[in-house]
C-alpha positions as CSV (number, residue, x, y, z in Angstrom):
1,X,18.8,-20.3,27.1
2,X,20.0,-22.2,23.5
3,X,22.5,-19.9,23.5
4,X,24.1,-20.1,27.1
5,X,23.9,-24.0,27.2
6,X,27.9,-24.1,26.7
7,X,27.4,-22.7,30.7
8,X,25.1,-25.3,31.6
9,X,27.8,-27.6,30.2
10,X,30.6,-26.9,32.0
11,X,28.8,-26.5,35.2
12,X,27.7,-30.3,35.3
13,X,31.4,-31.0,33.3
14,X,32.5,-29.2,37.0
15,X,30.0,-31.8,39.3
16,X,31.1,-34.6,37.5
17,X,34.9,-33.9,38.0
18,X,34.3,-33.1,41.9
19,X,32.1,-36.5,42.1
20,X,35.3,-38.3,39.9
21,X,38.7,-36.4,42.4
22,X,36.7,-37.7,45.1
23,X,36.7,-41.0,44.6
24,X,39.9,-40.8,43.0
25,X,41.8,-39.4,46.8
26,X,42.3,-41.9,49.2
27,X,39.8,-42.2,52.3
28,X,42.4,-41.7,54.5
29,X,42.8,-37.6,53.1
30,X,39.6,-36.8,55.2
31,X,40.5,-32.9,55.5
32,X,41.0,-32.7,51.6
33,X,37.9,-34.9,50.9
34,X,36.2,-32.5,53.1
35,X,37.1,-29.4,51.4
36,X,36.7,-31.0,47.7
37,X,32.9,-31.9,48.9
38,X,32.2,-27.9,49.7
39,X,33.1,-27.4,46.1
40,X,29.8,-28.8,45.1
41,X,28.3,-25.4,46.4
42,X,29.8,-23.8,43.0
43,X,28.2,-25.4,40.3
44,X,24.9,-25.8,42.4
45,X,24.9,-21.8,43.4
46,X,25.9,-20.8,40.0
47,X,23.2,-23.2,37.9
48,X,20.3,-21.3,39.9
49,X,21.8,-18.2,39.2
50,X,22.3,-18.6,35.6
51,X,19.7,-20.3,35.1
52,X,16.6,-21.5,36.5
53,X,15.5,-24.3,39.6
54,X,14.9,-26.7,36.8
55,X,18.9,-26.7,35.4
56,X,19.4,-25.8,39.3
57,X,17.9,-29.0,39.7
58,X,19.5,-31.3,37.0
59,X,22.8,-30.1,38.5
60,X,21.8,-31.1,41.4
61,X,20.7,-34.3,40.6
62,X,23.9,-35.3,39.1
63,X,25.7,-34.0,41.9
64,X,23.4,-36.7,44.1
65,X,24.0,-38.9,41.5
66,X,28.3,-38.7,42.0
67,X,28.1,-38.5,45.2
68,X,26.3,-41.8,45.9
69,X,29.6,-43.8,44.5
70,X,31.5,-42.0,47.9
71,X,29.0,-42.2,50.3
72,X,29.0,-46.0,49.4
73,X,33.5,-45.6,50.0
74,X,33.2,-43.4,53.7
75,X,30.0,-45.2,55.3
76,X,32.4,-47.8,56.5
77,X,34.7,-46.2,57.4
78,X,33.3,-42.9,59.0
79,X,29.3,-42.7,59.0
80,X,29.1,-39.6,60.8
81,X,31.2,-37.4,58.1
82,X,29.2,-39.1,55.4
83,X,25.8,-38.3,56.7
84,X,27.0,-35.1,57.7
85,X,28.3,-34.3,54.0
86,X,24.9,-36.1,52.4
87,X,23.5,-33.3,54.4
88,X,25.3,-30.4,53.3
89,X,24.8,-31.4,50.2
90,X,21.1,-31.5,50.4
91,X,21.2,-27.9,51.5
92,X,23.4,-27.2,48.5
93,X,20.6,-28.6,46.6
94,X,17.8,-26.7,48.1
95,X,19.7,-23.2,48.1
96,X,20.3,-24.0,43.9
97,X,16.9,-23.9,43.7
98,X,15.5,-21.5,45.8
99,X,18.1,-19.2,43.8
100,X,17.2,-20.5,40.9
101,X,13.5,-19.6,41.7
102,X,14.0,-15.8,42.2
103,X,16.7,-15.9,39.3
104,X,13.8,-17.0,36.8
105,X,11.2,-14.5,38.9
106,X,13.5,-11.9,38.5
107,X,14.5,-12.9,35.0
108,X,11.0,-12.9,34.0
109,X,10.3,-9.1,35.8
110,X,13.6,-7.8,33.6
111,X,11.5,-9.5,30.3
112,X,8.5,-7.5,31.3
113,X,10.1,-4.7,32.0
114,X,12.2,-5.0,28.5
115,X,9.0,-5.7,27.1
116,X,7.0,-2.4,28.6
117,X,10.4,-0.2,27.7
118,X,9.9,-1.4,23.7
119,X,6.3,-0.6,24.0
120,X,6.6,2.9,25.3
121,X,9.9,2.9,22.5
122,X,7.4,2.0,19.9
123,X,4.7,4.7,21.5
124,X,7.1,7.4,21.8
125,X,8.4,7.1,18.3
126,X,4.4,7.2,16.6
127,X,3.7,10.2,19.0
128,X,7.5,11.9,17.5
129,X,5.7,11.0,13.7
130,X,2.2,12.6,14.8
131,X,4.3,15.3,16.2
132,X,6.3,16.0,13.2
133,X,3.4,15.3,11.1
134,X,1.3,18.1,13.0
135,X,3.8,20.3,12.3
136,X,4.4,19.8,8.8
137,X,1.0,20.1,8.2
138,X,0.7,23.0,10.8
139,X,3.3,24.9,8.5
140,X,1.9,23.9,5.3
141,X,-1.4,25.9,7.1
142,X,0.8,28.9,8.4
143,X,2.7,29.2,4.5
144,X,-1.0,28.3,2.7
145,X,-2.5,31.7,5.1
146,X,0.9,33.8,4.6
147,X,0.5,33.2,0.6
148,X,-3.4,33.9,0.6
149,X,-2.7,37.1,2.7
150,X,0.2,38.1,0.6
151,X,-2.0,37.7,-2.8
152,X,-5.0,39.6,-1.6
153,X,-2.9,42.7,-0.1
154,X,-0.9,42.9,-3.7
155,X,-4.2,42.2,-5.8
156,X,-5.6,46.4,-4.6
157,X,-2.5,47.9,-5.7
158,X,-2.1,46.0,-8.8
159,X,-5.5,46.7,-9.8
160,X,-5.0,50.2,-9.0
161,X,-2.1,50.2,-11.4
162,X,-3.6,48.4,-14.1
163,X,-6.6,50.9,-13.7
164,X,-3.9,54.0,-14.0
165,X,-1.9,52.2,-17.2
166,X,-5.3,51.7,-19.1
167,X,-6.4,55.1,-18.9
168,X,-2.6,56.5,-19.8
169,X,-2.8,54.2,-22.7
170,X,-5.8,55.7,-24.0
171,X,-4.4,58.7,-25.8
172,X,-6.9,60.9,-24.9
173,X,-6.3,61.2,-21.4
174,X,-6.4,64.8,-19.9
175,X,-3.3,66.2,-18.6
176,X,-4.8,66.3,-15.2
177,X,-6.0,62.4,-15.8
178,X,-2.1,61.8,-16.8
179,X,-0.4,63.1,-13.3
180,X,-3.1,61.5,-11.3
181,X,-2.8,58.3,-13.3
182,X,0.8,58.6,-12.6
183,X,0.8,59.4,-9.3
184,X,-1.2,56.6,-7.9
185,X,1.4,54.3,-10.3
186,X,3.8,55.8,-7.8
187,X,2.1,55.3,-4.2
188,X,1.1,52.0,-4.9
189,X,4.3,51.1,-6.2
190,X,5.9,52.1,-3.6
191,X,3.3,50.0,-1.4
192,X,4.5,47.1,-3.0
193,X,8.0,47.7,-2.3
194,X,7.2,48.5,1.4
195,X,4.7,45.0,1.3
196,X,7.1,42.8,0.3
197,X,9.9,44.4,2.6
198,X,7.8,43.9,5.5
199,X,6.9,40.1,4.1
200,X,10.4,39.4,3.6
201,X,11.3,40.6,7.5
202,X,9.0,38.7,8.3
203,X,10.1,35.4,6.9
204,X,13.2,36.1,7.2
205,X,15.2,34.4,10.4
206,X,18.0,36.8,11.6
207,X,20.6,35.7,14.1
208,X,20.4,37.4,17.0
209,X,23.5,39.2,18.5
210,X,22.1,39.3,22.9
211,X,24.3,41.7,24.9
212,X,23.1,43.7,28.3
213,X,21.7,47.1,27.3
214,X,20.9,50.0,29.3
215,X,17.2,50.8,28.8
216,X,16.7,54.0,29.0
217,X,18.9,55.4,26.0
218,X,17.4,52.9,24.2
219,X,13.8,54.1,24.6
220,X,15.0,57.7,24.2
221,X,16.7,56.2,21.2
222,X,13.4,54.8,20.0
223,X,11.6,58.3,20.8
224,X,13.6,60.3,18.5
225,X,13.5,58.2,15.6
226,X,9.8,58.5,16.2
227,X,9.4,62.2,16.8
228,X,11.8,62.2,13.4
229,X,9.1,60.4,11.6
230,X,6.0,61.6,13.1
231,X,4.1,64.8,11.9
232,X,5.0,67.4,14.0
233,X,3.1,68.7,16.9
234,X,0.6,65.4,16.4
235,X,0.9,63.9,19.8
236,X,3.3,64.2,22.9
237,X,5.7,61.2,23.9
238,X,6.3,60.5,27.3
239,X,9.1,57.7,29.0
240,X,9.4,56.1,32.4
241,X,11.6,53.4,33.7
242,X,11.1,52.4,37.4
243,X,13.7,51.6,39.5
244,X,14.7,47.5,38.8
245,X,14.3,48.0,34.7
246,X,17.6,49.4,33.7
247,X,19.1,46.5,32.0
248,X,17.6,43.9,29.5
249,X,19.0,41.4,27.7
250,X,18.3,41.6,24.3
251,X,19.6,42.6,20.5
252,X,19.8,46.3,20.6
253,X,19.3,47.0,16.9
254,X,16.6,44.6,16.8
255,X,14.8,45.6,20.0
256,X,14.9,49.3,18.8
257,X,13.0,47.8,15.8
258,X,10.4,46.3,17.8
259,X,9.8,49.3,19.9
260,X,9.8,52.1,17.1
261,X,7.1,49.8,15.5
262,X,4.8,49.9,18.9
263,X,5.4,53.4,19.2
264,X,4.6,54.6,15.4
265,X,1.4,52.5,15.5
266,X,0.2,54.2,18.8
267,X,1.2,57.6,17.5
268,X,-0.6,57.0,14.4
269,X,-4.0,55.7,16.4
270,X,-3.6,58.7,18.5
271,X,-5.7,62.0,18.3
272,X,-4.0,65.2,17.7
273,X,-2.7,66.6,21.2
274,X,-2.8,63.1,22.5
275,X,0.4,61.7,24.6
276,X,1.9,58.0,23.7
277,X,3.8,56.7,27.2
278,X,6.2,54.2,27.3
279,X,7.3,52.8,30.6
280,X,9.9,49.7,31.8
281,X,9.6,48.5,35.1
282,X,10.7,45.3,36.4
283,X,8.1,42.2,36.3
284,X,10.1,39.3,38.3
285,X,13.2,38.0,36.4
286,X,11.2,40.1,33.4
287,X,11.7,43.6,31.7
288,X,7.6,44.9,31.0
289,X,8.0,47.5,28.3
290,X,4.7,49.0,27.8
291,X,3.6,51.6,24.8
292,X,0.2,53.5,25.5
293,X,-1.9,55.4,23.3
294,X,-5.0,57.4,24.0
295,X,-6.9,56.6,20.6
296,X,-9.9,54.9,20.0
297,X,-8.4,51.2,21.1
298,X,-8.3,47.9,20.1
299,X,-11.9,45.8,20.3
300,X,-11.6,43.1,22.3
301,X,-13.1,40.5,19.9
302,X,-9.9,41.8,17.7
303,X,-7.0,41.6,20.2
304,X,-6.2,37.9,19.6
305,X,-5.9,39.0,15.9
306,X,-3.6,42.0,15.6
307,X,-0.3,39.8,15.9
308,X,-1.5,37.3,12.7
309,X,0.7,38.3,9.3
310,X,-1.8,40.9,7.7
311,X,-4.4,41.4,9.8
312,X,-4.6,45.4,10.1
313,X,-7.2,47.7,11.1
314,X,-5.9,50.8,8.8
315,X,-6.7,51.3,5.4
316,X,-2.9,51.2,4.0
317,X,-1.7,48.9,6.5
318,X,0.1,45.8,5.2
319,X,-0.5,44.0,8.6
320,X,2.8,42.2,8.9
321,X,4.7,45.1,11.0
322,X,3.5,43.8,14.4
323,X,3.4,40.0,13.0
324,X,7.5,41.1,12.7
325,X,7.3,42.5,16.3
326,X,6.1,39.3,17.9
327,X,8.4,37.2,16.2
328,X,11.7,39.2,16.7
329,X,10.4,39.2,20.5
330,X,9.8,35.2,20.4
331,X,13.2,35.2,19.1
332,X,14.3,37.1,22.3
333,X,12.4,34.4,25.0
334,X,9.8,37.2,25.8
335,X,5.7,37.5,25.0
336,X,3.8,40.7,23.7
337,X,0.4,41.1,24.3
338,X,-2.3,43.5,23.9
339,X,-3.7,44.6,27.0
340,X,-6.9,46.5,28.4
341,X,-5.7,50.4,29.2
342,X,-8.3,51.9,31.5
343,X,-7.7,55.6,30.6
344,X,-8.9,54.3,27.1
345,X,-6.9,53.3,24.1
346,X,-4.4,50.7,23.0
347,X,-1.6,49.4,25.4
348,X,1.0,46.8,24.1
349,X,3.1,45.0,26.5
350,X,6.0,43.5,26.2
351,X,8.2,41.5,28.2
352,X,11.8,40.5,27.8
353,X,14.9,38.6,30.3
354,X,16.1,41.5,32.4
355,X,20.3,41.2,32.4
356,X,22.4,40.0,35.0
357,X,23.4,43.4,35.8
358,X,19.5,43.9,37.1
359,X,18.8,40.4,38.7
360,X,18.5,40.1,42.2
């Protein structure tokens, strides 16, 4: 209140000079004397509002206190207008601090409520640093596993290479010892290459370029590159796309990416003469693309494992192609998850917006 007593000055600086023009206008001006004593309702109303019934009531004590010197004038020569405005003033009096009552309750509720804001301010701002301190820490964890991952999966091939260069730098290595030693410098060389390729997809965030794209050309799309790189006569693919599931949203490119991966895994898991299905259908505002294979499955203590950056069940796999999958489909606002398939086997799901052209 220090810094609003200017306020509290010019209220009583306004009771004073109503007290001081009425006794300065004649007696006789009863109609003005009238109206100048309703002014006293200003400063009284506006000290309890302001401020609180205490200042309410110093204003009002003054105003009493000015008004005693005209009572003291009128009582002579009109008793009943000067009772009648001791009156009104009274009731000026107890309205200033009745308002000024609730002015300080509700003054004191806006404090605690200021108060309760900066507290929950102060909570949310720790629980921001916790946050942000989880997740530093949470990809310190995630780049700690990636680089542990990354070193064991290039430690076989390196040792394989240092194993073929020791026995090409003994000079008598057989011929036959020479092209094998070379040979396996090759394939794991090559390894490598594809390793860190897949590494560097993965780490890698590419912007996405979302358009509506008919699905069916782009699984047939995704089936020919596969048959392309698939031995021949291995396994049998199969599509489907159910009314509701011609249209996703998605990167094309990107999305053809994701799929060929799904597919080349299941026609790799697959027996010879087996059939790999893939089928769309609409799941609610969602596009369910599913890949099946008819090989010996995924365990179900394992399932939870085969999206993490280099986990792999195969002997040569690097373990970051479906750890690429699940991001570029994160990326997209859709899941992809490994699901039970009854007629045995692997079935991957996954689920993307479907495009306004599909929506209903």
């Amino acid at each position: 209140m220090r810094d609003r007593s200017w306020q509290l000055g010019i209220l009583l600086l306004m009771t004073a000079g109503i007290g001081v023009l009425a006794l300065v206008i004649p007696v006789r001006h009863g109609q003005t004397q009238n109206i100048l004593h309703h002014f006293y309702f200003l400063p009284l109303i506006a000290a309890g509002m302001l401020f609180d019934w205490r200042r309410a009531g110093l204003v009002s004590a003054l105003a009493a206190a000015v008004h005693v010197p005209q009572i003291l004038r009128t009582w002579e020569h009109n008793p009943v207008r000067t009772v009648d405005n001791a009156a009104e003033l009274a009731i000026f009096a107890i309205a200033a601090l009745i308002t000024g009552i609730f002015s300080e309750r509700e003054r004191r509720q806006r404090m605690r409520v200021e108060q309760t804001k900066w507290e929950l301010e102060q909570v949310h701002r720790e629980l921001q640093q916790k946050v942000e301190s989880l997740k530093r820490a949470e990809r310190l964890s995630a780049v700690g596993q990636l680089s542990a991952g990354l070193a064991h999966e290039i430690r076989n091939p390196l040792a394989s290479i240092s194993g073929a260069a020791g026995i090409l730098m003994r000079s008598h290595a057989s011929q036959e010892d020479t092209e094998d030693c070379l040979q396996i410098i090759q394939a794991e060389s090559m390894r490598l290459s594809r390793l860190l390729t897949n590494f560097l997809e993965f780490a890698r965030t590419r912007s996405l370029r979302m358009q509506s794209a008919e699905v069916r050309p782009l699984l047939e799309s995704v089936m020919a590159l596969a048959l392309h790189q698939a031995p021949a006569d291995h396994v049998r693919l199969e599509c489907r796309v159910e009314p509701g599931g011609e249209v996703v949203e998605c990167d094309p490119e990107q999305l053809k990416q994701v799929l060929l991966n799904l597919v080349l895994n299941a026609v790799q898991a697959s027996p010879t003469g087996g059939v790999v299905e893939i089928s769309a259908r609409q799941n609610g505002q969602m596009l369910a693309i599913e890949v099946a294979d008819e090989g010996r499955g995924i365990p179900p203590e394992l399932r939870d494992r085969v999206l993490e950056p280099f986990f792999t069940t195969r002997e040569h796999g690097t373990g970051l192609g479906l750890a690429v999958a699940a991001k570029i489909v994160e990326q997209h606002r859709g899941t992809l998850a490994v699901l039970d398939n009854e007629g045995g086997g692997a079935r991957l799901r996954l689920e993307l917006p479907l495009g306004e052209g599909a929506k209903r």
